[in-house]
PANU-901665 format. One record per residue (C-alpha): residue in three letters; y, z, x. Coordinates in steps of 0.05 Angstrom, whole numbers, padded with zeros to 5 digits, always signed. Example, Ala and Ser with C-alpha at 12.3 -4.5 7.8 and 13.67 -1.06 7.14 Angstrom:
% PANU-901665
ALA-00090+00156+00246SER-00021+00143+00273
% end
This chain:
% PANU-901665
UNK-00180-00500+00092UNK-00160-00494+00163UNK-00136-00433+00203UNK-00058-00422+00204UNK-00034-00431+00269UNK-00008-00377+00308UNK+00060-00391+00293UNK+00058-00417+00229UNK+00021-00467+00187UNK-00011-00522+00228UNK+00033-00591+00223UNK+00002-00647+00214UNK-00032-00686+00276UNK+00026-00688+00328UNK+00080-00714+00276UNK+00109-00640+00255UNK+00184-00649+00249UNK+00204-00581+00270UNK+00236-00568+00341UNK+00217-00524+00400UNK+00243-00462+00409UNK+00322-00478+00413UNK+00361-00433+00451UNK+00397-00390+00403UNK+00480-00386+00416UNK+00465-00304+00456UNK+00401-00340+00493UNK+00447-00396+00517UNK+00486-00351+00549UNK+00431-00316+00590UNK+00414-00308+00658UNK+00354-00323+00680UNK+00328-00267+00702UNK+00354-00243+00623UNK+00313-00301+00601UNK+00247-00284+00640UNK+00252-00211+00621UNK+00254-00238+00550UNK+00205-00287+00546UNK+00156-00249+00592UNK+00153-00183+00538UNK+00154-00231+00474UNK+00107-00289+00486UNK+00048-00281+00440UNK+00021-00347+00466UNK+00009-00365+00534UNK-00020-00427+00573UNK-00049-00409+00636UNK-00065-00474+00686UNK-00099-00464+00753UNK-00120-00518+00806UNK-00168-00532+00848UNK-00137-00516+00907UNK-00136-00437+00881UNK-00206-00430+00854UNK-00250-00465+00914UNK-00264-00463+00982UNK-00305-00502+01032UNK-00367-00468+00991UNK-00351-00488+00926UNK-00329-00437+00872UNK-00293-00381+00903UNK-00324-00309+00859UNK-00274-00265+00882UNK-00214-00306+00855UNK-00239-00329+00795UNK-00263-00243+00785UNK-00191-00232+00801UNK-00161-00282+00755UNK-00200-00261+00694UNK-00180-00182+00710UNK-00103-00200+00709UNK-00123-00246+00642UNK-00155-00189+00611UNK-00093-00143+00622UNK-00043-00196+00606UNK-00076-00211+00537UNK-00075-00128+00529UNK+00006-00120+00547UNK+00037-00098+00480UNK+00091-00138+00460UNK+00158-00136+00448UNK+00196-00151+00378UNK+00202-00224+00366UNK+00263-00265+00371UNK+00284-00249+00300UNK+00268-00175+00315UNK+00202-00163+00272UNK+00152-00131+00306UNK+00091-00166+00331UNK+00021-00144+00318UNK-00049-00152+00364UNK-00059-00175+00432UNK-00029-00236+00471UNK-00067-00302+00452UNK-00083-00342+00521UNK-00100-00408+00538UNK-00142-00426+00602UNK-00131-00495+00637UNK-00184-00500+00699UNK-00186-00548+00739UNK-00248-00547+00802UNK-00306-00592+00757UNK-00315-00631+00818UNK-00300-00596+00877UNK-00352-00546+00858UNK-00406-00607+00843UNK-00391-00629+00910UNK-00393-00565+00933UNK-00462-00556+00893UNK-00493-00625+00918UNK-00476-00608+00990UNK-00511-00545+00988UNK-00568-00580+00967UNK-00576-00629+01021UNK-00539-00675+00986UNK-00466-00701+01015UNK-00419-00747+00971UNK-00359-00786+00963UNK-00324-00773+00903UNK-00263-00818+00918UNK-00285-00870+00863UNK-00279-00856+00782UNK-00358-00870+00784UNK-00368-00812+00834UNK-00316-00779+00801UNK-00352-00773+00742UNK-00417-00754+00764UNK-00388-00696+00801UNK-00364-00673+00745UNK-00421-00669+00710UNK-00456-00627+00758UNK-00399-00583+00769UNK-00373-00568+00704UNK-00440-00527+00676UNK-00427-00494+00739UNK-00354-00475+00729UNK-00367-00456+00649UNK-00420-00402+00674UNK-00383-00379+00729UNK-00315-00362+00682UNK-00364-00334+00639UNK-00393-00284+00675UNK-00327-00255+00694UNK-00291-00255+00624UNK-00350-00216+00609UNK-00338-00167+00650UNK-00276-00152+00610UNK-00310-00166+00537UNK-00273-00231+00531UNK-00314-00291+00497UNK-00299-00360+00521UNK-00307-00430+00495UNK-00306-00491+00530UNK-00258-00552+00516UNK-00268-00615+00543UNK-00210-00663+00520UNK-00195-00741+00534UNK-00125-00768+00523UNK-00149-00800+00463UNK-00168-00739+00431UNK-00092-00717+00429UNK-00069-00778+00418UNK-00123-00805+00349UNK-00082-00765+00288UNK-00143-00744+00258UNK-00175-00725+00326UNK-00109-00688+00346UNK-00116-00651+00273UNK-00182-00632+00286UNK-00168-00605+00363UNK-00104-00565+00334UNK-00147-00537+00286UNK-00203-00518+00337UNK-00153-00486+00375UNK-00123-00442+00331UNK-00191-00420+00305UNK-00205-00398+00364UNK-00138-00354+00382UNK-00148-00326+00316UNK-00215-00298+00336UNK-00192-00282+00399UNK-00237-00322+00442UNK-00206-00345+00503UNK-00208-00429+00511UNK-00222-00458+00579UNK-00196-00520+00574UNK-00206-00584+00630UNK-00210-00662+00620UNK-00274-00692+00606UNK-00288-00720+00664UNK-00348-00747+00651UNK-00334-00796+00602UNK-00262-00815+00612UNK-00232-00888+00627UNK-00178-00895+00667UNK-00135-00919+00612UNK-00147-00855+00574UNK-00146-00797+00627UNK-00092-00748+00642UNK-00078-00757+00714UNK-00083-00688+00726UNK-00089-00622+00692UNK-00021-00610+00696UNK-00006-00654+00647UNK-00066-00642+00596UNK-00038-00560+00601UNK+00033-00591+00581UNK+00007-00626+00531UNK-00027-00568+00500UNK+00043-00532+00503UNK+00056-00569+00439UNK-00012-00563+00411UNK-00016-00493+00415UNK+00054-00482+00407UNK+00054-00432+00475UNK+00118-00390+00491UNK+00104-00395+00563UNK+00068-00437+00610UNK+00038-00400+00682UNK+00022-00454+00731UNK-00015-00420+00788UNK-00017-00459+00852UNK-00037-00462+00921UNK+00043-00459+00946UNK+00079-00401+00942UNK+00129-00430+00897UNK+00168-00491+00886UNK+00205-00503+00948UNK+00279-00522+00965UNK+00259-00581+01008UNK+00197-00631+01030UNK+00153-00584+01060UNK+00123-00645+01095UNK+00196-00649+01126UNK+00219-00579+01134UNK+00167-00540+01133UNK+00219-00478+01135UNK+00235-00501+01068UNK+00252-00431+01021UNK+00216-00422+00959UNK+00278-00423+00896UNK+00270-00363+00856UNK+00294-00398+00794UNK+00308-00479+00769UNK+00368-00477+00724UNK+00357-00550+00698UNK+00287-00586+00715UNK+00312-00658+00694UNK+00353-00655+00743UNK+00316-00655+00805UNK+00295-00712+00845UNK+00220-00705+00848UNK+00211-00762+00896UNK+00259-00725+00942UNK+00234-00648+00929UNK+00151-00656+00931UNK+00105-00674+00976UNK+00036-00693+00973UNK-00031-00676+00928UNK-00067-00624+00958UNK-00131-00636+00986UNK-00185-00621+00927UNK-00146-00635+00870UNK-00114-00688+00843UNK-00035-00668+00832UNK+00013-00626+00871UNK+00082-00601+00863UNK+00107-00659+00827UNK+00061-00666+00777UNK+00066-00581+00764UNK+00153-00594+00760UNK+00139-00656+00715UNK+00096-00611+00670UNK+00152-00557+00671UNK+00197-00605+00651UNK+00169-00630+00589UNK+00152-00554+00574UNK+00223-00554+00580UNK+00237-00598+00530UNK+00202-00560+00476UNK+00242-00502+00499UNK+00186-00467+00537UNK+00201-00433+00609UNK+00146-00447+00666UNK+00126-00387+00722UNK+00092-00419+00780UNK+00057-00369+00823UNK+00016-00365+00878UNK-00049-00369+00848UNK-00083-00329+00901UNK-00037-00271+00916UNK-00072-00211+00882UNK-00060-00187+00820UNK+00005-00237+00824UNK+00008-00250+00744UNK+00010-00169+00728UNK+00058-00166+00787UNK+00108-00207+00758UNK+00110-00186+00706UNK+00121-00118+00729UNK+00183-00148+00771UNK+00209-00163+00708UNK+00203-00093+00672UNK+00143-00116+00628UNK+00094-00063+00651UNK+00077-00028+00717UNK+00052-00056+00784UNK-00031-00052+00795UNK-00051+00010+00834UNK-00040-00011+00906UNK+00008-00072+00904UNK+00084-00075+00886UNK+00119-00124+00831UNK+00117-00192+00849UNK+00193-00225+00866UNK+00177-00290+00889UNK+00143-00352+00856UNK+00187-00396+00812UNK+00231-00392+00737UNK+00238-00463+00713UNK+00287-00445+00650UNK+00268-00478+00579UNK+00317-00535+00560UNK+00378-00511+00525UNK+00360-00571+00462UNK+00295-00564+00447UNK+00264-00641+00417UNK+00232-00647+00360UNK+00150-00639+00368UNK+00138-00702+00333UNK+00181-00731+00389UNK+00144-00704+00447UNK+00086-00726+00412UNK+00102-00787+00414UNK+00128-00799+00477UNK+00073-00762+00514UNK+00019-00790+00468UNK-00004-00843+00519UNK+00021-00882+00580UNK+00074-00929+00573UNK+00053-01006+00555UNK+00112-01045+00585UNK+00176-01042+00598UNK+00238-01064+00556UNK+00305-01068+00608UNK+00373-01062+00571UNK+00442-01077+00588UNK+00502-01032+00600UNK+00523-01030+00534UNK+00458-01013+00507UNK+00449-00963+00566UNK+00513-00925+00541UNK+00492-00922+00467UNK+00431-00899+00474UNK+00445-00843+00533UNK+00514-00822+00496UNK+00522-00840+00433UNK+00445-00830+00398UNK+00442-00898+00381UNK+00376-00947+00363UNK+00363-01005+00403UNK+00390-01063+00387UNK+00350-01131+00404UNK+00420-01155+00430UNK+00411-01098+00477UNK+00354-01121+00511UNK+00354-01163+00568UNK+00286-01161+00595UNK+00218-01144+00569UNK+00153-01130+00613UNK+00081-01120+00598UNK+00050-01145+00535UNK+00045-01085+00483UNK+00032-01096+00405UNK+00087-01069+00355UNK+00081-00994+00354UNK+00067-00989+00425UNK+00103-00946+00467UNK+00149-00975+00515UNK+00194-00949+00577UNK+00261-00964+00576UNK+00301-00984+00634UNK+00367-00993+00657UNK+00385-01025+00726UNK+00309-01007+00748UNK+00319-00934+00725UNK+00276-00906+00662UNK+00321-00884+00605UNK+00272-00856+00565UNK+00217-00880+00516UNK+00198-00911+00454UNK+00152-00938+00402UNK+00173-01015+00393UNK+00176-01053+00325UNK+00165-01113+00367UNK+00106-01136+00405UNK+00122-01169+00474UNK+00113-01246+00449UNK+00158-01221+00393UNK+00214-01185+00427UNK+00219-01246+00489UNK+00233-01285+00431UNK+00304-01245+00404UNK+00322-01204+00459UNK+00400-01216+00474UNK+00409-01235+00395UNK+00455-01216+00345UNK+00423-01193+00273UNK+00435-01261+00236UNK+00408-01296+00295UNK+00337-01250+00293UNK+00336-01267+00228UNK+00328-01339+00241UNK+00282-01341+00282UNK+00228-01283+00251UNK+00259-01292+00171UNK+00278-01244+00133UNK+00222-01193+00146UNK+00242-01158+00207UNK+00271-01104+00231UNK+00343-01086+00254UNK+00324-01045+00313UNK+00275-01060+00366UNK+00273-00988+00376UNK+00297-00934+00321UNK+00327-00870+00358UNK+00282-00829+00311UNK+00221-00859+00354UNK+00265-00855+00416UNK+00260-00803+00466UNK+00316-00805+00523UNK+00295-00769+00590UNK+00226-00769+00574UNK+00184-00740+00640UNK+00139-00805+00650
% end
């Protein structure tokens, strides 16, 4: 029998038909400085991502920020914590989740040390950087959660492993085994042995993934920037760090973020596209300047949760991306986060309107265009005038759907007999404004 999870019996693999955490009618009407003071003192459950670009230098692993890290971990998993949102008390310490990125910048770090300099631009290279790195990076968190008397276990995930039912069973499962005996999971992509077709992109998006798989309260993205900022720095580099984001969906990423950094592999766009599918299971991101000391303890101290470290003041800047007022199902996000997009399927105004305003399905008189060449069940991007609408898993394939697109029901009919299916795409399988 497997471990309950942490908040609540585990569902099973990625197809639980609960929601997020739904803003209740009082939360709605929070600031969100309320809402940060809230969720700061209640969440039991945290995911904690931090890049590259934070945890090495030109010599590889940097020892005095990942020492520093695991200190403020170690007192973060210790803060007691406040009543729960249905005002029961909650018992024991904080359960945390550790995303790390730096597998390869400290096995090129490693090799170069050695005599050895390489390119790791290529997957190939990639790959085998990992490999020497990541050893490297498992004993080097280990020795400092030590330190504090925290055990660790190491994680490596593909994108298959979330998105295989039985293998995302098994991982939730794993996971929540280990919270429960409060061992800390360090958690990266497995470098090693990932395809292109089945990698993350970027840790970013594996640590909002595991949002839903853990079912986290909060997500702490700690970067190299200071916080998200207003503007381009690449354009104005006077650009002011926002304090808060009221509404992540609506920013125009293209327009905000700059580049990757320089040893990693995402930057400020993929860290907002990860808050914003956080956001959509109702969970509120803090990015913070991952190496400002002692800046996770410090603010939460700016927030009331506890006092400032001996020697430093609470920490005001850094960024609040607020959770999304609907919460989606998990089986939704699940779905639509599951993999990468197939094709595309483009739909006409009409369709456009029912779908964004009405909750509709989609119609195979809706469609107008169809890309790619998926298999029924695969998920699809929907577009509208070149813009994506949202996702979907198609009861078409692509040979299929070219063949009624534009058609009224009878006509389908017709052409496939009487064994079809009215909607190309139902809205149950649908997810509008998906962060792809």
């Amino acid at each position: 029998m497997s471990r309950q999870h942490p908040h609540g019996t585990a569902s099973e693999a990625g197809q639980p038909e609960q929601c997020g955490k739904c803003r209740s009618e009082e939360e709605s009407f929070e600031t969100w400085q309320q809402e940060r003071t809230r969720v700061l003192a209640q969440a039991r459950v945290i995911v904690v991502k931090v890049g590259s670009a934070v945890l090495t230098d030109a010599s590889g692993l940097s020892s005095p920020v990942l020492a520093g890290l695991a200190a403020q971990l170690a007192a973060l998993r210790d803060l007691p914590l406040a009543s729960d949102p249905a005002g029961q008390p909650q018992q024991g310490a904080r359960r945390l989740v550790l995303v790390s990125s730096g597998a390869v910048a400290a096995g090129r770090a490693a090799l170069t040390s050695r005599g050895r300099v390489v390119e790791t631009a290529g997957l190939a290279a990639r790959q085998a950087a990992a490999a020497v790195g990541q050893g490297q990076l498992m004993q080097a968190w280990d020795k400092v959660f030590l330190a504090h008397g925290m055990p660790t276990a190491q994680v490596l995930l593909t994108r298959d492993d979330l998105r295989a039912r039985q293998r995302f069973l098994n991982a939730r499962n794993t996971f929540a085994e280990l919270l429960h005996w409060d061992v800390l999971p360090i958690v990266n992509e497995n470098d090693t042995v990932s395809i292109s077709e089945l990698k993350f992109g970027d840790n970013d998006c594996l640590a909002s993934l595991l949002i839903n798989l853990v079912e986290a309260d909060l997500f702490i993205n700690l970067t190299s920037s200071s916080g998200v900022l207003a503007a381009d720095p690449q354009k104005h580099p006077d650009a002011p760090v926002m304090d808060h984001i009221d509404d992540v969906a609506t920013l125009d990423l293209g327009q905000l973020c700059g580049g990757k950094t320089l040893v990693g592999t995402g930057g400020m766009y993929s860290k907002l596209l990860a808050a914003r599918r956080a956001a959509q299971l109702g969970v509120p991101t803090l990015i913070l300047p991952g190496r400002e000391p002692w800046v996770i303890s410090r603010a939460f101290a700016a927030a009331g949760i506890c006092s400032a470290p001996e020697g430093h003041g609470p920490f005001t800047r850094g960024t609040w991306v607020r959770s999304g007022r609907h919460a989606i199902t998990r089986r939704k996000f699940w779905l639509a986060y599951q993999s990468d997009p197939a094709g595309s399927v483009h739909v006409d105004d009409g369709a456009a309107k029912a779908l964004l305003h009405k909750g509709s399905s989609l119609l195979p008189g809706g469609v107008c265009a169809v890309e790619g060449t998926f298999q029924r069940g695969g998920l699809v991007r929907v577009l509208h005038k070149g813009e994506s609408i949202g996702v979907g898993l198609s009861n078409y394939s692509a040979p299929e759907l070219k063949k009624i697109m534009g058609l009224k029901r009878h006509e389908v009919a017709a052409i496939l007999g009487d064994a079809h299916y009215p909607e190309v795409i139902h809205r149950d399988n649908l997810l509008v404004d998906a962060a792809v």
